[in-house]
PyMOL Python script that loads the backbone (N, CA, C, O; Angstrom):
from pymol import cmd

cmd.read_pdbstr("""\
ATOM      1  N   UNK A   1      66.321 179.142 221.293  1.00  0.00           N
ATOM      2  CA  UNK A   1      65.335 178.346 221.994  1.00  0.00           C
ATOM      3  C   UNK A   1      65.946 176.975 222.302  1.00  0.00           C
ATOM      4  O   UNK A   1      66.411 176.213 221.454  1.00  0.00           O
ATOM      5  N   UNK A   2      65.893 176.787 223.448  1.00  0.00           N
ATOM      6  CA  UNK A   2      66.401 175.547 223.694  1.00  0.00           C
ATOM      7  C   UNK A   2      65.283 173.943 223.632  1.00  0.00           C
ATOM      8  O   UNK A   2      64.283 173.902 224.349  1.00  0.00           O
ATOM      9  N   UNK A   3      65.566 173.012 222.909  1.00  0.00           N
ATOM     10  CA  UNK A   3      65.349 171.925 222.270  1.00  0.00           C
ATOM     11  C   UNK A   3      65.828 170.590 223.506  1.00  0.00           C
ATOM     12  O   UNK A   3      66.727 170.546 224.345  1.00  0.00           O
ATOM     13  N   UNK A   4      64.503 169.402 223.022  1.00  0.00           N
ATOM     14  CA  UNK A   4      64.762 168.138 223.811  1.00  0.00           C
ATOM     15  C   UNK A   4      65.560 167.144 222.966  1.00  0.00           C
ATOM     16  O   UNK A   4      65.801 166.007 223.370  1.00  0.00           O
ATOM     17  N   UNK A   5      65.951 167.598 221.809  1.00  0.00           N
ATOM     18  CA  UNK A   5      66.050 166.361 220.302  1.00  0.00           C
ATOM     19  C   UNK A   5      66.422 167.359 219.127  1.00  0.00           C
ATOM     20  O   UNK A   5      65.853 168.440 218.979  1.00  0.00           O
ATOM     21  N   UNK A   6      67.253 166.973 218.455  1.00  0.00           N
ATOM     22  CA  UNK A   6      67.168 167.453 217.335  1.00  0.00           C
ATOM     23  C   UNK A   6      67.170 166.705 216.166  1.00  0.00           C
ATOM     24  O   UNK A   6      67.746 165.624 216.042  1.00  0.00           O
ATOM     25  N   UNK A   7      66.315 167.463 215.023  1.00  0.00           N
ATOM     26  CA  UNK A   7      66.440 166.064 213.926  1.00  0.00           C
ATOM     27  C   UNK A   7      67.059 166.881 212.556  1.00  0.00           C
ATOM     28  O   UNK A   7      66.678 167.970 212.128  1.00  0.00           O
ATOM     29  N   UNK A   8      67.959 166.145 212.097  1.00  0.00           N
ATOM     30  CA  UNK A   8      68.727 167.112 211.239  1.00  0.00           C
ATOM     31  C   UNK A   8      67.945 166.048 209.518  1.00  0.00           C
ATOM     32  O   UNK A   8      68.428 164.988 209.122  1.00  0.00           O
ATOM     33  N   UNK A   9      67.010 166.602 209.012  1.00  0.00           N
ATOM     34  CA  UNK A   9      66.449 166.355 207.749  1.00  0.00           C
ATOM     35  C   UNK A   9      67.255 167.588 206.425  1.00  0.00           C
ATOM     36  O   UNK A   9      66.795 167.764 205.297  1.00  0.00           O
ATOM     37  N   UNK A  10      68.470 168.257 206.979  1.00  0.00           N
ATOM     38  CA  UNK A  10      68.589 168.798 205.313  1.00  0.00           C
ATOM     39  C   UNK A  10      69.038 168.026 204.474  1.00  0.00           C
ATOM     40  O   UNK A  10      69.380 166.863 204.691  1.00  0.00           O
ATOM     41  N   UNK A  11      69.080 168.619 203.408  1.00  0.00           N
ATOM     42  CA  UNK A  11      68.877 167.643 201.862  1.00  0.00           C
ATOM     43  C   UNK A  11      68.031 166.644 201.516  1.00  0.00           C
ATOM     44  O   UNK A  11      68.180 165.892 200.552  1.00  0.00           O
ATOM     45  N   UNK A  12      66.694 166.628 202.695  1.00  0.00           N
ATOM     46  CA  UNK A  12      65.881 165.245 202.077  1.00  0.00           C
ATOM     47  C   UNK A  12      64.698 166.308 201.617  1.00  0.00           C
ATOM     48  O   UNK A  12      64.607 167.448 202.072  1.00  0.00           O
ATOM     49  N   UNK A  13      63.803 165.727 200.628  1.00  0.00           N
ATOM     50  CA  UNK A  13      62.854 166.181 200.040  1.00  0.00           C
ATOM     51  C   UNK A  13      61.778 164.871 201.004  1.00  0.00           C
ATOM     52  O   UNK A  13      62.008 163.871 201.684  1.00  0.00           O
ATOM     53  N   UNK A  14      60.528 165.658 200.525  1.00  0.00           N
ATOM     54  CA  UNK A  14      58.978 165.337 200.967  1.00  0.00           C
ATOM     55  C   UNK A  14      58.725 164.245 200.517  1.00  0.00           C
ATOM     56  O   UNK A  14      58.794 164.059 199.302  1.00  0.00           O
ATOM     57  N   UNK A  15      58.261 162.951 201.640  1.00  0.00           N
ATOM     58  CA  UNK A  15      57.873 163.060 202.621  1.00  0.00           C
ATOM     59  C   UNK A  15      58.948 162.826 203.872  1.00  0.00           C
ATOM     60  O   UNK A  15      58.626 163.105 205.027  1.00  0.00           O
ATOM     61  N   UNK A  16      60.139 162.336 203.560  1.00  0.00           N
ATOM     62  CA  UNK A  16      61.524 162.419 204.442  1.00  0.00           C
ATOM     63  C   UNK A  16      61.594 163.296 205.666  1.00  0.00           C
ATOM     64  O   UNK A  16      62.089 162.877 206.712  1.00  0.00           O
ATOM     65  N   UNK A  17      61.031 164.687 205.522  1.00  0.00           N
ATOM     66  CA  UNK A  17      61.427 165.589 207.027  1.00  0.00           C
ATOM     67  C   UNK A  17      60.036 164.723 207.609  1.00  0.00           C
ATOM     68  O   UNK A  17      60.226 163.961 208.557  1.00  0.00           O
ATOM     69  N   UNK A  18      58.799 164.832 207.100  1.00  0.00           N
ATOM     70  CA  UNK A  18      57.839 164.633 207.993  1.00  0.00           C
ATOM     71  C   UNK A  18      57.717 162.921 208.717  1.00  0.00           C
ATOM     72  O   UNK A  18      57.171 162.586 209.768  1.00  0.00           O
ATOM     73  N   UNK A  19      58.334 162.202 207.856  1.00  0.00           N
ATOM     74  CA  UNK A  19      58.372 161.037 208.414  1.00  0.00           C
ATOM     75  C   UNK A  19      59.884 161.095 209.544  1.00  0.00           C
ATOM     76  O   UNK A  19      59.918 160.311 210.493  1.00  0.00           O
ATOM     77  N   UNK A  20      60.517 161.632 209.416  1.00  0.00           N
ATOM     78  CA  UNK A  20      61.956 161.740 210.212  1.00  0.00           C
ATOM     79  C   UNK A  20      61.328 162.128 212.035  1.00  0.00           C
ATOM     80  O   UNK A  20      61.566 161.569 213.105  1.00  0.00           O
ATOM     81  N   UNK A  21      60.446 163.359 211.662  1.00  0.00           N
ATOM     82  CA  UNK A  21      59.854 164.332 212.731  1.00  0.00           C
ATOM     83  C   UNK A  21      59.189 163.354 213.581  1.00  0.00           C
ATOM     84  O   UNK A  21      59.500 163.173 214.758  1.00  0.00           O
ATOM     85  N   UNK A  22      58.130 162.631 212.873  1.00  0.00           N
ATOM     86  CA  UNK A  22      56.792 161.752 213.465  1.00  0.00           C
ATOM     87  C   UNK A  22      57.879 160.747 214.517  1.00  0.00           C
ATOM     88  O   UNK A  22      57.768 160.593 215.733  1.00  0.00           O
ATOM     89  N   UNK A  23      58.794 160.229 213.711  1.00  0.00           N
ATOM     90  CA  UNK A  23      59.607 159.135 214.537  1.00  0.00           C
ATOM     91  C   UNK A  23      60.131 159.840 215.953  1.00  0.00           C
ATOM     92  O   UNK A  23      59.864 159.437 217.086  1.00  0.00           O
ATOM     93  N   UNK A  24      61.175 161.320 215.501  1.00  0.00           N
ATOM     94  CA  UNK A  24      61.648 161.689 216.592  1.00  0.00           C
ATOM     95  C   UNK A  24      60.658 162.263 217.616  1.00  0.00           C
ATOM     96  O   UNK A  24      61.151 162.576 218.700  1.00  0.00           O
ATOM     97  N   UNK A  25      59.305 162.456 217.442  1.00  0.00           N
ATOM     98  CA  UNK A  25      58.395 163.245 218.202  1.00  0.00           C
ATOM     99  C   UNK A  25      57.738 161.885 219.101  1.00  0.00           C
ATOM    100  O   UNK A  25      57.305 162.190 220.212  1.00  0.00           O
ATOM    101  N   UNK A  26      57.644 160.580 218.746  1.00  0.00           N
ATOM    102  CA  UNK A  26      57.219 160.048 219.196  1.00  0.00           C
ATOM    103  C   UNK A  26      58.421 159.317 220.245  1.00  0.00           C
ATOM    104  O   UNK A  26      58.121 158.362 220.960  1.00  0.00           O
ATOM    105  N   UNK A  27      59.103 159.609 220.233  1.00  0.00           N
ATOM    106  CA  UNK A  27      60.431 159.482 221.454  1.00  0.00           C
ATOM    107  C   UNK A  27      60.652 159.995 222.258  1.00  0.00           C
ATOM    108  O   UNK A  27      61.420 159.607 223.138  1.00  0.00           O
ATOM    109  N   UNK A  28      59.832 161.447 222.230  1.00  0.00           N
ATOM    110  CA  UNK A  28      60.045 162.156 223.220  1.00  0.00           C
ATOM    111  C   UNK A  28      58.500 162.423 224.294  1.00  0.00           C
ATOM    112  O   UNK A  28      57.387 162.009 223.969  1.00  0.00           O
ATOM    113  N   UNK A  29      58.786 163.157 225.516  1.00  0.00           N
ATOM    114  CA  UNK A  29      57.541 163.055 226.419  1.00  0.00           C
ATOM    115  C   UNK A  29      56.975 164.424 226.323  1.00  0.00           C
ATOM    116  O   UNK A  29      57.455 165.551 226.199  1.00  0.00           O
ATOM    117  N   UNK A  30      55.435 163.777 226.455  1.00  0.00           N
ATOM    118  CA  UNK A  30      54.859 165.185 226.079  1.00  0.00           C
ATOM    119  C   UNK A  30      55.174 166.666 226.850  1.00  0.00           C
ATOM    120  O   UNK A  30      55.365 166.816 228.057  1.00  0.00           O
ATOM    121  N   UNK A  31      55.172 167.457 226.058  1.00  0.00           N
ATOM    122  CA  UNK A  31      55.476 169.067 226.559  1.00  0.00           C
ATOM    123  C   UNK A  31      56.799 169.240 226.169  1.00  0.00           C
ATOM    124  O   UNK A  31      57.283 170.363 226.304  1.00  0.00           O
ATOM    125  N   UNK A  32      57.541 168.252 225.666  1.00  0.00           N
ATOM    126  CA  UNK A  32      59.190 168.630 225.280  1.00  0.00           C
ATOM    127  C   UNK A  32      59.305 168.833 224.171  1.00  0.00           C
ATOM    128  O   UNK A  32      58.635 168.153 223.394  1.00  0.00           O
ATOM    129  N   UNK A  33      60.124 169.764 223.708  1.00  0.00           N
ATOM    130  CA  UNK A  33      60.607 170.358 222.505  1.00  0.00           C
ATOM    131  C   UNK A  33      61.327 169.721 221.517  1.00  0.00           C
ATOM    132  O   UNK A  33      62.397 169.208 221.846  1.00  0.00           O
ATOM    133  N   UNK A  34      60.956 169.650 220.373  1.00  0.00           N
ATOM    134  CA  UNK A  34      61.927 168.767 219.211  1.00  0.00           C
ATOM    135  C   UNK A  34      62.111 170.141 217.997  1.00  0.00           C
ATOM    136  O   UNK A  34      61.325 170.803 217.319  1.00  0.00           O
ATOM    137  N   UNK A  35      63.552 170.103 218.182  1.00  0.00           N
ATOM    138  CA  UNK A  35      64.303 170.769 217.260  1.00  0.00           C
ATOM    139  C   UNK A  35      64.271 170.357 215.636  1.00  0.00           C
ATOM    140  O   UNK A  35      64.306 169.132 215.515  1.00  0.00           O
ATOM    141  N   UNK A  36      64.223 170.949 214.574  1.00  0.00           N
ATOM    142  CA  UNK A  36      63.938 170.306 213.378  1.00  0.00           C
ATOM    143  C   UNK A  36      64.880 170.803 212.360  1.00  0.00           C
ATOM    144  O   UNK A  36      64.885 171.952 212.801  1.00  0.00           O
ATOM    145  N   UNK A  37      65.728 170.868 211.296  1.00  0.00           N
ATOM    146  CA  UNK A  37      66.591 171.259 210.280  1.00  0.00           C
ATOM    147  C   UNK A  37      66.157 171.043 209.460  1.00  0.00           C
ATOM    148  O   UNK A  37      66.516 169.977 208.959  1.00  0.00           O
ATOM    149  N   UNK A  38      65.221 171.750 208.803  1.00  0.00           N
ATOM    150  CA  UNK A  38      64.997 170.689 206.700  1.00  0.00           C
ATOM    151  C   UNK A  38      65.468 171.997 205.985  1.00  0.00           C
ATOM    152  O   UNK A  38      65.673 173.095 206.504  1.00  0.00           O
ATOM    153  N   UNK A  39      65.617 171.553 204.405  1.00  0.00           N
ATOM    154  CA  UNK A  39      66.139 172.575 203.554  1.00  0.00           C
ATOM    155  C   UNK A  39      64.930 172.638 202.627  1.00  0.00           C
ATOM    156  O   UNK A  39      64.759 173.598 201.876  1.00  0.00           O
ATOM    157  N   UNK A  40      64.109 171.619 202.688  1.00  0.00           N
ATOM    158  CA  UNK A  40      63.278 171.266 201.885  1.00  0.00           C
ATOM    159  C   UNK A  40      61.746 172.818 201.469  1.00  0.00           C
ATOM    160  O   UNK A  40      60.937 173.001 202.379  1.00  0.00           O
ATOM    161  N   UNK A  41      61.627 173.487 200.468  1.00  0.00           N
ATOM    162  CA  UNK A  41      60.500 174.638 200.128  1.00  0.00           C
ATOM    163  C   UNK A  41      59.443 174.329 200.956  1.00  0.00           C
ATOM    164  O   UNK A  41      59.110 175.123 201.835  1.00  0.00           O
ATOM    165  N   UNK A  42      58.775 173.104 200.766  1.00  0.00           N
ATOM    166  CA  UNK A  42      57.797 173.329 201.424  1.00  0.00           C
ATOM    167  C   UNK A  42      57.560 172.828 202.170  1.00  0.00           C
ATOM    168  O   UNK A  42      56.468 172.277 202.031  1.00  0.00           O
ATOM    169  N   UNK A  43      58.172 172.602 203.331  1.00  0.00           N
ATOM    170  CA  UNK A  43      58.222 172.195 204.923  1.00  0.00           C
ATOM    171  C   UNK A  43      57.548 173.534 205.695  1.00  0.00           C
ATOM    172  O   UNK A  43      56.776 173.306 206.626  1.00  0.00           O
ATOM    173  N   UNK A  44      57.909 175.294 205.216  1.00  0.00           N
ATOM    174  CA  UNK A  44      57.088 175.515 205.512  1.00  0.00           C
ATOM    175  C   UNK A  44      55.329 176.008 205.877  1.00  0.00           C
ATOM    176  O   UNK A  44      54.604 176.646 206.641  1.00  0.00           O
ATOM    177  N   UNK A  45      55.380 175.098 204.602  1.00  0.00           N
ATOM    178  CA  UNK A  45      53.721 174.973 204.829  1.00  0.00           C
ATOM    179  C   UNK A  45      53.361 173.670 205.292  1.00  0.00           C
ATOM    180  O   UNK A  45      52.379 173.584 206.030  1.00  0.00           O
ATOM    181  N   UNK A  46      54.069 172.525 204.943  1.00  0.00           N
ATOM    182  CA  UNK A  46      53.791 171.234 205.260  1.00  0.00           C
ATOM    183  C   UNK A  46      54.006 171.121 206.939  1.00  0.00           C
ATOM    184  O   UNK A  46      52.914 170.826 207.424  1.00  0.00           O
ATOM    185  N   UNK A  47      55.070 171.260 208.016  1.00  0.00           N
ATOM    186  CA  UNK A  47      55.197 171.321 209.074  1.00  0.00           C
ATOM    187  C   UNK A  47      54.010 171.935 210.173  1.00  0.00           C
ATOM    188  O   UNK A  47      53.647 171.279 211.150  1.00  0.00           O
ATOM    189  N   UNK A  48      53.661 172.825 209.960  1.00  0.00           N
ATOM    190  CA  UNK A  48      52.353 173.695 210.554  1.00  0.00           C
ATOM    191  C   UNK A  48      50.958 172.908 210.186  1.00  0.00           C
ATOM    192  O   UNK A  48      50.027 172.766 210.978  1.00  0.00           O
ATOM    193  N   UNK A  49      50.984 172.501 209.048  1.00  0.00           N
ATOM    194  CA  UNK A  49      49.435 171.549 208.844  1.00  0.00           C
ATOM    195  C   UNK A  49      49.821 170.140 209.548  1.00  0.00           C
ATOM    196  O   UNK A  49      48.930 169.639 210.234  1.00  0.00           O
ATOM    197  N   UNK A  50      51.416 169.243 209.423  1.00  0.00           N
ATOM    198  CA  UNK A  50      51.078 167.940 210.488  1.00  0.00           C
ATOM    199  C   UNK A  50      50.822 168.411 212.019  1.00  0.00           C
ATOM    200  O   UNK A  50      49.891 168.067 212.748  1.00  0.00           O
ATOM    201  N   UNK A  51      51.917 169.308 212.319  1.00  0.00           N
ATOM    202  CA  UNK A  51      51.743 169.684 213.732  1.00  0.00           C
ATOM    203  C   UNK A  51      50.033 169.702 214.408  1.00  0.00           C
ATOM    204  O   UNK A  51      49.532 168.885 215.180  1.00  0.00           O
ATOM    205  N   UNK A  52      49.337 171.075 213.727  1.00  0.00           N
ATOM    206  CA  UNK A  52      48.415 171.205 213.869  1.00  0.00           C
ATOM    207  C   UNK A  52      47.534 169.606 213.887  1.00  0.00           C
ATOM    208  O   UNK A  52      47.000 169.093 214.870  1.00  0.00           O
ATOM    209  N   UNK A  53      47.573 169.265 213.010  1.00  0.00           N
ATOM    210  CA  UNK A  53      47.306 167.755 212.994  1.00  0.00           C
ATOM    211  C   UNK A  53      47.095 166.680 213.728  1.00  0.00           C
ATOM    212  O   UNK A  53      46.122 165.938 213.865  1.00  0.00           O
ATOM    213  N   UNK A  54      48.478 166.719 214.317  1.00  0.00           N
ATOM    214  CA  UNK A  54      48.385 166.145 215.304  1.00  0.00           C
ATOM    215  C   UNK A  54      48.180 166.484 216.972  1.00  0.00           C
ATOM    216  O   UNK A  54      48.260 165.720 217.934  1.00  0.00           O
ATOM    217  N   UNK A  55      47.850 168.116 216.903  1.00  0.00           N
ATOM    218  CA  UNK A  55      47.396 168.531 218.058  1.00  0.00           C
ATOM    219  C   UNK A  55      48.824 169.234 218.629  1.00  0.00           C
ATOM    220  O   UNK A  55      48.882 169.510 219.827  1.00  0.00           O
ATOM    221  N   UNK A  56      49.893 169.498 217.809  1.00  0.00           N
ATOM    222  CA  UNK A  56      51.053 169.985 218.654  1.00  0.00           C
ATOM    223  C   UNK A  56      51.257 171.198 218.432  1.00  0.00           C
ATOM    224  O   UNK A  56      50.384 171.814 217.821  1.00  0.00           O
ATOM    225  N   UNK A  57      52.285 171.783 218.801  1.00  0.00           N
ATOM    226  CA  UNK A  57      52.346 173.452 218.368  1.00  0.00           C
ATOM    227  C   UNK A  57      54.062 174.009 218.226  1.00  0.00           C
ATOM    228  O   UNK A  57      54.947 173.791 219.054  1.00  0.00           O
ATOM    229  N   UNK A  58      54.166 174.607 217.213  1.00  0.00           N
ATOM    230  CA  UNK A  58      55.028 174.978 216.440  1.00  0.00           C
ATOM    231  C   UNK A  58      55.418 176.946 217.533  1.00  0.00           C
ATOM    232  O   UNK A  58      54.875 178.051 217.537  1.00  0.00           O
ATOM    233  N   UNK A  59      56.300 176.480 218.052  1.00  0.00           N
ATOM    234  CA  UNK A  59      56.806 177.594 219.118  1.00  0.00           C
ATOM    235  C   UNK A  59      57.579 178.518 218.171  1.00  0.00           C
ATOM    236  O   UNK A  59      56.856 179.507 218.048  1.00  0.00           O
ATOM    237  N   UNK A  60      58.423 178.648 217.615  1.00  0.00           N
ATOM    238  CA  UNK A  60      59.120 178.954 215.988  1.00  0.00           C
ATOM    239  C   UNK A  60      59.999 178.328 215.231  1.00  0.00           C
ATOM    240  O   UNK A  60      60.524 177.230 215.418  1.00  0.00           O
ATOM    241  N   UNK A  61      60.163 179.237 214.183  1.00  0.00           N
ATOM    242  CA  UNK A  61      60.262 178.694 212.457  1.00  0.00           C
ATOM    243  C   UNK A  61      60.806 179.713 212.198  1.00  0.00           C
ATOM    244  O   UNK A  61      60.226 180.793 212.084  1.00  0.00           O
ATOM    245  N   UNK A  62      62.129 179.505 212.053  1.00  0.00           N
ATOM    246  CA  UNK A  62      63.107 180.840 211.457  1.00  0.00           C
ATOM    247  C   UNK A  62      63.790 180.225 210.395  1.00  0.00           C
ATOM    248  O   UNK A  62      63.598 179.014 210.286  1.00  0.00           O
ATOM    249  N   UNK A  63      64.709 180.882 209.403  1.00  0.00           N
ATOM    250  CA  UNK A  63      65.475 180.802 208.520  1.00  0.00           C
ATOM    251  C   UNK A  63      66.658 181.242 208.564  1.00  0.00           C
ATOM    252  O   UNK A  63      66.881 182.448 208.664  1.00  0.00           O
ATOM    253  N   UNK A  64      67.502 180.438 208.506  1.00  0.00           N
ATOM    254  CA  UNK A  64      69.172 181.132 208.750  1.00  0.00           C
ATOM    255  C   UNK A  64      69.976 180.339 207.587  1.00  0.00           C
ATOM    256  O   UNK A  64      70.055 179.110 207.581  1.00  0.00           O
ATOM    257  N   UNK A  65      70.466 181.034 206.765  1.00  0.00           N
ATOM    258  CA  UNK A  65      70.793 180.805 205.508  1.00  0.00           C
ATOM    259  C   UNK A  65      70.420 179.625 204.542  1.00  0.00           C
ATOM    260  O   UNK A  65      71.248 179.005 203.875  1.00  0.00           O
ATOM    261  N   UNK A  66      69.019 179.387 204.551  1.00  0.00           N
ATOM    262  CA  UNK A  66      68.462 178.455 204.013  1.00  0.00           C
ATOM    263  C   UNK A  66      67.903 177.156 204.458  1.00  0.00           C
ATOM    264  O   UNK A  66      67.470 176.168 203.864  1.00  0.00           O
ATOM    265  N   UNK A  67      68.084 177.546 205.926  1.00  0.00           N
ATOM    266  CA  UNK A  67      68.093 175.897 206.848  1.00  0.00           C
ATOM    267  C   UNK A  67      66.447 176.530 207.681  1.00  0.00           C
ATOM    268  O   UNK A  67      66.449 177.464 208.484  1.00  0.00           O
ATOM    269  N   UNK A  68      65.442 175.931 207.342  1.00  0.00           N
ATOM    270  CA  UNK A  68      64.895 176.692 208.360  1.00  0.00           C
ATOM    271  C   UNK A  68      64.757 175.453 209.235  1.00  0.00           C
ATOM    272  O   UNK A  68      64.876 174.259 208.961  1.00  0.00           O
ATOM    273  N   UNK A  69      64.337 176.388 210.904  1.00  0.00           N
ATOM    274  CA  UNK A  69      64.490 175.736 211.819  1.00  0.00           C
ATOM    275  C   UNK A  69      63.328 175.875 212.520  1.00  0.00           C
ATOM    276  O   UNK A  69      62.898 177.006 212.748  1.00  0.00           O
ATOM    277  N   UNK A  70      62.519 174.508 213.050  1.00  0.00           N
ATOM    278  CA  UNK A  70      61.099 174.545 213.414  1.00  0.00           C
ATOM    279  C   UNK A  70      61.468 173.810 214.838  1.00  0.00           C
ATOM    280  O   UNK A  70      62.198 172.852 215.090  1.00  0.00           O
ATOM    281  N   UNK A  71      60.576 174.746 215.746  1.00  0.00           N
ATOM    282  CA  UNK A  71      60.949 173.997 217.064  1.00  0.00           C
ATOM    283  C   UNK A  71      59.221 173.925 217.654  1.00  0.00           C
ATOM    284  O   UNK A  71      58.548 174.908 217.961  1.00  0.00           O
ATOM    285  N   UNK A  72      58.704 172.247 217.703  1.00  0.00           N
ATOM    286  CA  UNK A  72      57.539 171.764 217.499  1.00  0.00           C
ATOM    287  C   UNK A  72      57.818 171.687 219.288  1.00  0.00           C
ATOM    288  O   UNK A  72      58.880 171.459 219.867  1.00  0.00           O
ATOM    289  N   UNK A  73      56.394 171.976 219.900  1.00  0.00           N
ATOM    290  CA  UNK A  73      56.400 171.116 221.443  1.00  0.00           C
ATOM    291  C   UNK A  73      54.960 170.237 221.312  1.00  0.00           C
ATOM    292  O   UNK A  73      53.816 170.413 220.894  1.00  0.00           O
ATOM    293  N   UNK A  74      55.766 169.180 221.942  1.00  0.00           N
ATOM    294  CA  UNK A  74      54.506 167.616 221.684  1.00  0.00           C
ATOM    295  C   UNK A  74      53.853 168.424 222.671  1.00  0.00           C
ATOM    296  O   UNK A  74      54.168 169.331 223.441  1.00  0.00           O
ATOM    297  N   UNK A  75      52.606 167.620 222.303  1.00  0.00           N
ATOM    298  CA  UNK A  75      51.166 167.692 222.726  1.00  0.00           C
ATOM    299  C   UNK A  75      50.823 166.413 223.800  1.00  0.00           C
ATOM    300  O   UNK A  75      49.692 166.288 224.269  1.00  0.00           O
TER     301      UNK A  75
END
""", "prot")
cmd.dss("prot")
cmd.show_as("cartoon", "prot")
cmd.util.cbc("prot")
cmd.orient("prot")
């Protein structure tokens, strides 16, 4: 899937990816895609409740050897 931004959060623990995301999401224009990297357990439950949150939507969320990768499109 191709991405407007990418934000590379592995090795930070909570709240680090979600504050990293908010910054890079607010840089970009709405309808564009922000690429995401965390290593962090529970990003994926935490990622899907800010998104939702803030009205955006989570296109996918895969896992490739421990990195999962969330590709959010602003709202």
């Amino acid at each position: 899937m191709n991405s407007n931004n990418v934000v590379d959060a592995k090795g930070l623990a909570c709240p680090m990816p979600i504050v990293r995301t908010k910054k890079a999401i607010n840089a970009i224009a709405t309808g564009e895609v922000l690429e995401v990297h965390v290593t962090d357990k529970g990003a994926a439950v935490d990622f899907p409740a800010w998104a939702n949150a803030g009205g955006h939507e989570i296109l996918e969320q895969t896992d490739e050897d421990g990195v999962l990768k969330i590709f959010i499109k602003k709202a």
